[in-house]
C-alpha positions in Angstrom: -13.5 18.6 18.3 -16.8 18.2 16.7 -16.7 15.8 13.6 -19.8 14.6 11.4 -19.3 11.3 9.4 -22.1 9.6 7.6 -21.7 5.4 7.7 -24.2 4.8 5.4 -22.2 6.8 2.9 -20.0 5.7 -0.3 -17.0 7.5 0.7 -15.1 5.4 2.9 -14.8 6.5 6.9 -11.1 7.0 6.6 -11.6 9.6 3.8 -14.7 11.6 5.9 -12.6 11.8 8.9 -9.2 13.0 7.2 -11.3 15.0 4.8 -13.4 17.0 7.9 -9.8 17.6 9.4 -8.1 18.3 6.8 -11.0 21.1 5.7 -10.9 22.5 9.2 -7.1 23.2 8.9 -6.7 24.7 5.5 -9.6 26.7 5.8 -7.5 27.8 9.2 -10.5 27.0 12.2 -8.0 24.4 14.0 -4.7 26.8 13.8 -1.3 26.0 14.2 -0.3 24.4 17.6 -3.7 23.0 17.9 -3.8 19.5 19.4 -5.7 17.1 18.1 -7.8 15.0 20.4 -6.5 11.8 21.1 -6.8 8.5 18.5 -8.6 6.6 21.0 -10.9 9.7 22.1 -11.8 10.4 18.5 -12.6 6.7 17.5 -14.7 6.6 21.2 -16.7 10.1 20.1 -17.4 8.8 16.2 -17.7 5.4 17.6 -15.3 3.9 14.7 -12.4 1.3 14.8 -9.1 3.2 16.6 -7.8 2.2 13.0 -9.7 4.7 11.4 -8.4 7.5 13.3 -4.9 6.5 12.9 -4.9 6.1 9.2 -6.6 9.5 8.8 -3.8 11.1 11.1 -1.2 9.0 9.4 -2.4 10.8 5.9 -2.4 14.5 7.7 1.0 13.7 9.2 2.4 12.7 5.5 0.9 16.0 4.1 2.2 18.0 6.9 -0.6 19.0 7.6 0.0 17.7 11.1 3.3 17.4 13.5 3.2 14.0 16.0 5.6 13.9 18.9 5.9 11.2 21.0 4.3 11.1 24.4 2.7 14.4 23.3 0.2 14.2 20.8 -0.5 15.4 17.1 -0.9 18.9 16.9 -1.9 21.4 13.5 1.3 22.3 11.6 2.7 25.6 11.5 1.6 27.5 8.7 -1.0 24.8 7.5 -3.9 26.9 6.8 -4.5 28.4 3.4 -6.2 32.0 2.7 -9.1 31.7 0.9 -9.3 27.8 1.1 -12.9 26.4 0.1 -13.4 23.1 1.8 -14.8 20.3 -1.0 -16.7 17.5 -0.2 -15.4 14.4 0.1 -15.1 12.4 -3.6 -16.4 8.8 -3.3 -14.3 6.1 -4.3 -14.9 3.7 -6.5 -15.2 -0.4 -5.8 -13.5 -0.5 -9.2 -10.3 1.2 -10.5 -10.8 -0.1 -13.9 -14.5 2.1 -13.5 -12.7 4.9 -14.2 -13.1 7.0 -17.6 -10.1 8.8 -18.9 -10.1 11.2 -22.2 -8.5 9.4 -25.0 -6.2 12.3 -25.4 -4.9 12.5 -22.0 -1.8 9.8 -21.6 -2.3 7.8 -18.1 0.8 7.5 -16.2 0.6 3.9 -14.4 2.5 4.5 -11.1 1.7 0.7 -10.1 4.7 -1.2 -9.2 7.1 -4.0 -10.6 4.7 -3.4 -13.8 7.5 -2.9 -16.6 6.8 -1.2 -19.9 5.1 -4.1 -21.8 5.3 -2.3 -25.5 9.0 -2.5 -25.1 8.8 -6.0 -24.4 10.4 -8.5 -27.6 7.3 -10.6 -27.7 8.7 -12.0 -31.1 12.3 -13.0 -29.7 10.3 -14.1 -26.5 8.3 -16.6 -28.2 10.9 -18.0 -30.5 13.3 -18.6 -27.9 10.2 -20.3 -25.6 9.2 -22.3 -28.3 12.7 -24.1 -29.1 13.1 -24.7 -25.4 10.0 -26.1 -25.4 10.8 -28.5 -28.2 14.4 -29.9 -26.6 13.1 -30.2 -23.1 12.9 -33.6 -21.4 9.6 -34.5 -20.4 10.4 -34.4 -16.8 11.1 -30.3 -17.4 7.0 -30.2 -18.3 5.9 -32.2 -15.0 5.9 -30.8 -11.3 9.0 -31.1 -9.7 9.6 -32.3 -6.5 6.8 -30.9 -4.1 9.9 -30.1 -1.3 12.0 -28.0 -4.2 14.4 -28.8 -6.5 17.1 -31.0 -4.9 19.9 -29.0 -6.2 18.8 -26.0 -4.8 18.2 -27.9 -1.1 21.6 -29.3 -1.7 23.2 -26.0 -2.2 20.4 -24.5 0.6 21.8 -27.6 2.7 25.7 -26.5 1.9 25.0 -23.4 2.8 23.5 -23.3 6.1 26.3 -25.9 7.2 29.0 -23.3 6.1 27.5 -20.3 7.6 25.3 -20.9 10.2 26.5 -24.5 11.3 23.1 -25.9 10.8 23.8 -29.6 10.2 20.7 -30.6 7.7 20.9 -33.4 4.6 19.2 -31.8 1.4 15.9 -34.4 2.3 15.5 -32.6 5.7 14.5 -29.0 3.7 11.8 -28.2 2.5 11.5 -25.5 -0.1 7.9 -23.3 0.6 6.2 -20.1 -1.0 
């Protein structure tokens, strides 16, 4: 399978090589049942990292696009090809999300993760209930605590490795990491 990637180019590797395969199956020239040459004969052809070729397979396999059975190969998908399909060429990605223009009257949907929905937050009740704690707490609360964690929580750590996994360790044996 003949494959033409530019390395000098903007669009990433990755996105060429899935791109040029992904063209070549929708437009219907690799048909169903065909098998894709190997990982490590395709990175050897384009001389690109193994990687490459497995991300760009792992992205055909997850459109299904492409089937991949074991000790067989990865072969074009039944009834990938689309009539009438005109290939595009690759879009270039961007060092920078945040380079990105959107209309102002188009809503953006944020699909990153463990970002919650910051309007909703109380910011007012936040900061008043920060503030009093702030104003009560000892000084010691404000400092660094103890650079091997909290001793009650190596104390409890300490209680509970003795109880369930019969680890005999004092609470100044632990140490608490990242």
């Amino acid at each position: 399978m003949w494959l033409s990637i530019d390395k000098s180019a903007s669009v990433p590797m990755l996105r060429q090589v899935y791109q040029a395969i992904r063209d070549r199956i929708l437009v219907g020239e690799l048909h169903a049942g065909y098998k894709l040459p190997s990982t490590r004969l395709l990175a050897s052809q384009l001389n690109v990292s193994r990687n490459v070729i497995l991300e760009a397979y792992e992205m055909l396999l997850a459109e299904g696009l492409a089937s991949a059975y074991p000790g067989s190969g990865t072969y074009v998908a039944e009834g990938a090809a689309l009539p009438g399909y005109v290939s595009t060429p690759p879009i270039a990605v961007s060092s920078s999300a945040s380079s990105i223009q959107y209309p102002d009257e188009v809503p953006v949907i944020s699909f990153r993760t463990g970002l919650p929905a910051l309007e909703l937050f109380p910011r007012k009740s936040w900061a008043d209930l920060l503030q009093s704690v702030c104003k009560e707490a000892p000084d010691l609360a404000l400092g660094y605590g103890d650079s091997a964690g909290e001793p009650e929580l190596r104390r409890e750590l300490a209680n509970y490795l003795a109880h369930t996994r019969g680890v005999k360790a004092r609470p100044e044996h632990i140490v608490v990491t990242s």
